[in-house]
VMD Tcl script that builds the backbone (N, CA, C; Angstrom):
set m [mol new atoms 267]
animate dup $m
set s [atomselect $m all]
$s set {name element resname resid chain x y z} {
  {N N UNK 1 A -25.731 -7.248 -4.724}
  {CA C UNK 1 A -24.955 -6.868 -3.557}
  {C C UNK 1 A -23.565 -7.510 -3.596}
  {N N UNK 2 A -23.498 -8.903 -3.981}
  {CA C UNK 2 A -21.931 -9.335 -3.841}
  {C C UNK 2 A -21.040 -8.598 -5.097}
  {N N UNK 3 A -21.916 -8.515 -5.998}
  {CA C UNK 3 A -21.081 -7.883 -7.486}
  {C C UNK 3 A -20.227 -6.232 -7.056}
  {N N UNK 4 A -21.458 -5.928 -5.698}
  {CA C UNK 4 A -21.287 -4.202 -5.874}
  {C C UNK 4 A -19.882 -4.276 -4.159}
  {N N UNK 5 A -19.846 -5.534 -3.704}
  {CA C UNK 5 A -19.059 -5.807 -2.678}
  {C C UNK 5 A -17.828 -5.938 -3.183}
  {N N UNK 6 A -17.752 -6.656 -4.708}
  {CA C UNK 6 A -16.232 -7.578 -4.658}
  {C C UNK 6 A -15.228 -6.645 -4.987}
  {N N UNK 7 A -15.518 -4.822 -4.880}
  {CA C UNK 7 A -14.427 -4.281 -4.592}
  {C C UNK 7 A -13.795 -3.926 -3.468}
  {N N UNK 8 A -14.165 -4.184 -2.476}
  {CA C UNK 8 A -13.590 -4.115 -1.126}
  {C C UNK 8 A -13.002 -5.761 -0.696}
  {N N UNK 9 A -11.903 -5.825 -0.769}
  {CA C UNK 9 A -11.018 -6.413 -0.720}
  {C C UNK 9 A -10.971 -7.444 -0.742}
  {N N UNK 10 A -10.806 -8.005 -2.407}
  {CA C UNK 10 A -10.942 -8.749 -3.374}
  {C C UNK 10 A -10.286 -9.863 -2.601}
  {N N UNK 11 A -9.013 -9.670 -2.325}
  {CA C UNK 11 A -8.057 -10.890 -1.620}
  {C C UNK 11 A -8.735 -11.699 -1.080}
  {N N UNK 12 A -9.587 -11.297 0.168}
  {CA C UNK 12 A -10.169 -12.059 1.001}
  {C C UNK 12 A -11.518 -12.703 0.436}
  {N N UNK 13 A -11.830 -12.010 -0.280}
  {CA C UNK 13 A -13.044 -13.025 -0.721}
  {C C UNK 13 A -12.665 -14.272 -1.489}
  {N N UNK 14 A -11.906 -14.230 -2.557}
  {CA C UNK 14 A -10.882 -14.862 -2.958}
  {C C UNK 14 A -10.043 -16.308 -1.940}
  {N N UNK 15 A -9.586 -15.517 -0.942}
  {CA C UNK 15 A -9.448 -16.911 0.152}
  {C C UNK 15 A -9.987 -17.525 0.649}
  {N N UNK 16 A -11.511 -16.545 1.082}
  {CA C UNK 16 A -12.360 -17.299 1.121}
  {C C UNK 16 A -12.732 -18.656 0.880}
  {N N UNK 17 A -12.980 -18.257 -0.952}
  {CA C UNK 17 A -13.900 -19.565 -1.935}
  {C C UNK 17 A -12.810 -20.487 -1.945}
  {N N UNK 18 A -11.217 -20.159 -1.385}
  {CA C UNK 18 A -10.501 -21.441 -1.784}
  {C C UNK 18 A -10.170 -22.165 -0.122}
  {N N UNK 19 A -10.587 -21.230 0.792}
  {CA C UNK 19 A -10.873 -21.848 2.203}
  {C C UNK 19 A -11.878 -22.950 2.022}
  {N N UNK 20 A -12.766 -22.407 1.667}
  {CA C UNK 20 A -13.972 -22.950 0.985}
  {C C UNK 20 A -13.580 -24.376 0.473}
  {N N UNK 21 A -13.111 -24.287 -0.541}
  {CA C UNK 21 A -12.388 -25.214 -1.587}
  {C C UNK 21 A -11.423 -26.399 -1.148}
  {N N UNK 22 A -10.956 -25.887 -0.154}
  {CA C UNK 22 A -9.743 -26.908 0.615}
  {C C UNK 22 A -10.547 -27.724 1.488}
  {N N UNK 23 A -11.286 -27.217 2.247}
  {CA C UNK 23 A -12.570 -27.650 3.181}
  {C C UNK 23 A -12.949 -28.881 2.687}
  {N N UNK 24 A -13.579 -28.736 1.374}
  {CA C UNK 24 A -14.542 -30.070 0.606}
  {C C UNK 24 A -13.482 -30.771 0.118}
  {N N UNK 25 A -12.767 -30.713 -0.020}
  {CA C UNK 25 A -11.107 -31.645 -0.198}
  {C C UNK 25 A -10.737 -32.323 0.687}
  {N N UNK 26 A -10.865 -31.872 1.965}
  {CA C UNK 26 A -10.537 -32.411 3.653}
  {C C UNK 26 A -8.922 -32.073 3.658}
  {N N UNK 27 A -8.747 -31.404 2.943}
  {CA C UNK 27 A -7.182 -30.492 3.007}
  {C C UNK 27 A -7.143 -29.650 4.487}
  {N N UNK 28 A -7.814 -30.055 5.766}
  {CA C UNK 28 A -8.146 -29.030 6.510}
  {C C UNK 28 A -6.804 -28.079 7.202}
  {N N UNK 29 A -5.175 -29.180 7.344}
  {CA C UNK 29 A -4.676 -28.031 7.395}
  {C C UNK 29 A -4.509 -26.647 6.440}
  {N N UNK 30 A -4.194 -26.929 5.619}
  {CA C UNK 30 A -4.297 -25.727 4.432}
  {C C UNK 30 A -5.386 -24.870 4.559}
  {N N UNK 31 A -6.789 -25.617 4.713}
  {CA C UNK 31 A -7.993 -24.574 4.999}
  {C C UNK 31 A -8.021 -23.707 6.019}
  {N N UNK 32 A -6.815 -24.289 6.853}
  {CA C UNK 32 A -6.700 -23.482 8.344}
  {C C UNK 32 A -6.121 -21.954 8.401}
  {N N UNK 33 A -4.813 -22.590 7.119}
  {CA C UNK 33 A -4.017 -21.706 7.574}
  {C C UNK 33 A -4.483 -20.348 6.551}
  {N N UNK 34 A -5.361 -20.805 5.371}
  {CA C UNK 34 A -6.186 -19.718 4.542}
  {C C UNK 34 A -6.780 -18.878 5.330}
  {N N UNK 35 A -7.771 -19.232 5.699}
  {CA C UNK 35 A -8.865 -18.931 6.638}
  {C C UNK 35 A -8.160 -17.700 7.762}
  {N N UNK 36 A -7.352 -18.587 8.501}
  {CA C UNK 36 A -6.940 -17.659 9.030}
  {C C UNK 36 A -5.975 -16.448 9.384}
  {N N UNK 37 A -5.879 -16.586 7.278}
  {CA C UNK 37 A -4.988 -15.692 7.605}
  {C C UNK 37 A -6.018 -13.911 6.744}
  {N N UNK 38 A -6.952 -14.585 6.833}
  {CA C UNK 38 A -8.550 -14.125 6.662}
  {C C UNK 38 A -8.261 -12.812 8.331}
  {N N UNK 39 A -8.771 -14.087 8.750}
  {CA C UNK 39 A -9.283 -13.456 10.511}
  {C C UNK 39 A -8.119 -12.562 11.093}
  {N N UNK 40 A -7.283 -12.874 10.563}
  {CA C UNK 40 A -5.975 -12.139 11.343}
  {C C UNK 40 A -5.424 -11.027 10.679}
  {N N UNK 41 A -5.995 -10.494 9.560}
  {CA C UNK 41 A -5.423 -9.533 8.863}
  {C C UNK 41 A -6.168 -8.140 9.530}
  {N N UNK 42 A -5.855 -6.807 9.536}
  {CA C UNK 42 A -5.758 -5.766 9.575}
  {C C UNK 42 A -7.080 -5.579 8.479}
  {N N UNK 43 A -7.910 -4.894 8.964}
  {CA C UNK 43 A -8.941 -4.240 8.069}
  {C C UNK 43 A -9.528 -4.990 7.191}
  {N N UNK 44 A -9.281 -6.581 7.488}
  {CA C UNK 44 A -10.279 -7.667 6.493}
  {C C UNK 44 A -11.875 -7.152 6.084}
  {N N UNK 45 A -11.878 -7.751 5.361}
  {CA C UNK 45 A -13.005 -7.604 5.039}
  {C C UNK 45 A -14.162 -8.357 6.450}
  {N N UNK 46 A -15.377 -7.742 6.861}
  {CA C UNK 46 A -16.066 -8.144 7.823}
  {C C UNK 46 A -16.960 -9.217 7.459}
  {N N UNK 47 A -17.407 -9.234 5.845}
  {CA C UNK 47 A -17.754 -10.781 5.579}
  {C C UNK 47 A -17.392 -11.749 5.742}
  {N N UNK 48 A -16.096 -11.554 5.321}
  {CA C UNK 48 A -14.797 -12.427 4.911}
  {C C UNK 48 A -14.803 -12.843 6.405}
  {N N UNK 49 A -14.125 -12.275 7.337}
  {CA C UNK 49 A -14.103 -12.942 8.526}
  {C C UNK 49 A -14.658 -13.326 9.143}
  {N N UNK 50 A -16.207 -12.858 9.545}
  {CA C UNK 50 A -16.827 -14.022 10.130}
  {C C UNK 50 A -17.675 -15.221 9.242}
  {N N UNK 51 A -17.361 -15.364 8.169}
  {CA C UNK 51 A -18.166 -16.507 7.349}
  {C C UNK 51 A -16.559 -17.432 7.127}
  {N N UNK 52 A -15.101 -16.814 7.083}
  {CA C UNK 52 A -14.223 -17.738 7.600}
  {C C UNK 52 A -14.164 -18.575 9.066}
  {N N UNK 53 A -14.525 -17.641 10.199}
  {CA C UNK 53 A -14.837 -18.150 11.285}
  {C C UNK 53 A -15.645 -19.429 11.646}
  {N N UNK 54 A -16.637 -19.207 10.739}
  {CA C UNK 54 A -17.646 -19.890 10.473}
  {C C UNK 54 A -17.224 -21.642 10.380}
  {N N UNK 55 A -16.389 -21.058 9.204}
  {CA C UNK 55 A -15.948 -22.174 8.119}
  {C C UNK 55 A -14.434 -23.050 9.544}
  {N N UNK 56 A -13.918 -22.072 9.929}
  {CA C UNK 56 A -13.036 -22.885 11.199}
  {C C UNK 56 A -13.870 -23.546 12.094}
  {N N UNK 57 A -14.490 -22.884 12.774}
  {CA C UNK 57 A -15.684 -23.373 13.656}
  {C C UNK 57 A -15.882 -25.175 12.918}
  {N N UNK 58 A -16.752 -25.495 11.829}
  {CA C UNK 58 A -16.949 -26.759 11.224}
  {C C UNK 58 A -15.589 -27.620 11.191}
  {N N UNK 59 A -14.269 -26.774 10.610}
  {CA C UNK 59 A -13.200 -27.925 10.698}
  {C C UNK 59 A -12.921 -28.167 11.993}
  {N N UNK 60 A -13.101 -27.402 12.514}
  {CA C UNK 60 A -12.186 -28.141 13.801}
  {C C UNK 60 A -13.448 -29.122 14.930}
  {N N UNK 61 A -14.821 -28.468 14.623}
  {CA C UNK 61 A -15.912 -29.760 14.842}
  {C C UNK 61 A -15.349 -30.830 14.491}
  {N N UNK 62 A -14.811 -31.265 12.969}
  {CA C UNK 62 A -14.383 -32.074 12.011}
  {C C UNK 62 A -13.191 -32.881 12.700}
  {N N UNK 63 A -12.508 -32.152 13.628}
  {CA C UNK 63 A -11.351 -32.429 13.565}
  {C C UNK 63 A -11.586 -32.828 15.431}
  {N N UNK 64 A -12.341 -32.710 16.006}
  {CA C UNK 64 A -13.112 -33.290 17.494}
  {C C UNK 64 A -12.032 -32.101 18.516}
  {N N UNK 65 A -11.729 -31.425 18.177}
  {CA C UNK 65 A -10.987 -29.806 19.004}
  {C C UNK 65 A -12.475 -28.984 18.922}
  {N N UNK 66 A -13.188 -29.283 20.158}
  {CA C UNK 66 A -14.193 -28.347 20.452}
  {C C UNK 66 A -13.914 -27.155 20.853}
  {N N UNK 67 A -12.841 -27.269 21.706}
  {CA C UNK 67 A -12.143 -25.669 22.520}
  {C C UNK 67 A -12.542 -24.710 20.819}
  {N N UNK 68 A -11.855 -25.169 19.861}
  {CA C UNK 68 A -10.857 -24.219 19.207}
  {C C UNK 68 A -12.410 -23.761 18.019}
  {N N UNK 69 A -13.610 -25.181 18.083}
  {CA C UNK 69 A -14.862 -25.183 17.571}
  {C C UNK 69 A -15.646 -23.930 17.887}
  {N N UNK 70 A -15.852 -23.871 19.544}
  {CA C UNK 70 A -16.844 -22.767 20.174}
  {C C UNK 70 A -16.308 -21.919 20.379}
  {N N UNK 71 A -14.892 -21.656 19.885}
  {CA C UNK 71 A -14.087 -20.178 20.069}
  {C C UNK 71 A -14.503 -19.588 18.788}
  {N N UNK 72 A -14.617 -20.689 17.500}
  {CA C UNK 72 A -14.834 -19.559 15.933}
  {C C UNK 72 A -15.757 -19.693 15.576}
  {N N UNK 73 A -16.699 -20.113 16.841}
  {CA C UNK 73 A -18.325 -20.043 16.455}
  {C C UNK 73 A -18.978 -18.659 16.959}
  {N N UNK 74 A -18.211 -18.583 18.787}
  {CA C UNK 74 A -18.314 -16.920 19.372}
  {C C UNK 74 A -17.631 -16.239 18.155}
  {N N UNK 75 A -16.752 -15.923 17.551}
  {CA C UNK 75 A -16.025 -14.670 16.736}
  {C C UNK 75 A -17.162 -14.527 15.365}
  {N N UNK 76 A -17.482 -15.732 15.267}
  {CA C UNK 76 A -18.303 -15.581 13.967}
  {C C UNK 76 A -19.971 -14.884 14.573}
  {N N UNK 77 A -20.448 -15.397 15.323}
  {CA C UNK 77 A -21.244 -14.038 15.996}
  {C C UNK 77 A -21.461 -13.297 16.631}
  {N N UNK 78 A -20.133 -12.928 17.229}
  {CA C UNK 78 A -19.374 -11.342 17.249}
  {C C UNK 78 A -19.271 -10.722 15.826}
  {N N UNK 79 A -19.094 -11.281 14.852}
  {CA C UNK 79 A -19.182 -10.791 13.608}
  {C C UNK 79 A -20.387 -10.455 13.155}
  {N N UNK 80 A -21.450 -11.500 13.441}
  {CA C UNK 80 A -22.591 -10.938 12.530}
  {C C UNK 80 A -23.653 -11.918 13.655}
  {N N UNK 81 A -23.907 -11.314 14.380}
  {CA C UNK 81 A -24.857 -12.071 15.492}
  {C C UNK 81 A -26.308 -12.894 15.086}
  {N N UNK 82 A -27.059 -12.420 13.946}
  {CA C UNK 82 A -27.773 -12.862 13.159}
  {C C UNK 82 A -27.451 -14.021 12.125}
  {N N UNK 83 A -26.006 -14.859 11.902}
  {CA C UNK 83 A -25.966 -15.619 11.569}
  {C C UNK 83 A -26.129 -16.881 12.013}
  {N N UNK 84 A -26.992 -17.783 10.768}
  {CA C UNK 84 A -27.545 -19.110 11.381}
  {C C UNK 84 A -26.613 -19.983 11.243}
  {N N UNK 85 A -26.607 -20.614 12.916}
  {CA C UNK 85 A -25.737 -21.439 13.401}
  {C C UNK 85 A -26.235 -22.919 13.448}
  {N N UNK 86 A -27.412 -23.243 12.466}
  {CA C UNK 86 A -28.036 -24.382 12.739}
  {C C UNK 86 A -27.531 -26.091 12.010}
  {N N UNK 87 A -26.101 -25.424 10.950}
  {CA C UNK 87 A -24.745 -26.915 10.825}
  {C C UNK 87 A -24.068 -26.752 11.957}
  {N N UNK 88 A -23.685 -25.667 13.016}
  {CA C UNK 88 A -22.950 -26.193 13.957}
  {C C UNK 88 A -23.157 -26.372 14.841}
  {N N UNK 89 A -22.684 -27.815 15.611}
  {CA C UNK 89 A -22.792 -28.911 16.371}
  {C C UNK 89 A -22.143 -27.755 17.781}
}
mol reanalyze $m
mol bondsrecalc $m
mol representation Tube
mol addrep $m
């Protein structure tokens, strides 16, 4: 399934793994501004954005901004309501 996915719009998956990537670095502004430029694009990919959401949701746990925590925890399941929310605090 991801092999038969990574043609719909490669970019974002791509920012993803380096959202991803900046994250485990503790680079979190940079992861921010990846991420969201994920969520804010026009016709993103729907993985891509709520598993970025996801990934904001944890930094900004990280970062003790709960407002900005339980705002990209709702978008991320508005995205995919079946995702397990059981790392975030």
């Amino acid at each position: 399934e991801i092999v038969k996915n990574w043609r719909y719009r490669p970019n974002n998956k791509i920012a993803l793994e380096y959202g991803k990537l900046l994250n485990r670095e503790r680079k979190f502004d940079e992861a921010i501004l990846i991420l969201k430029s994920i969520t804010t694009e026009l016709n993103a990919d729907w993985r891509a954005i709520y598993r970025a959401n996801y990934l904001l949701s944890e930094i900004y746990s990280k970062l003790n901004r709960m407002d900005e925590m339980l705002r990209h925890q709702e978008l991320c399941l508005q995205g995919n309501p079946k995702f397990p929310l059981k790392n975030m605090s």
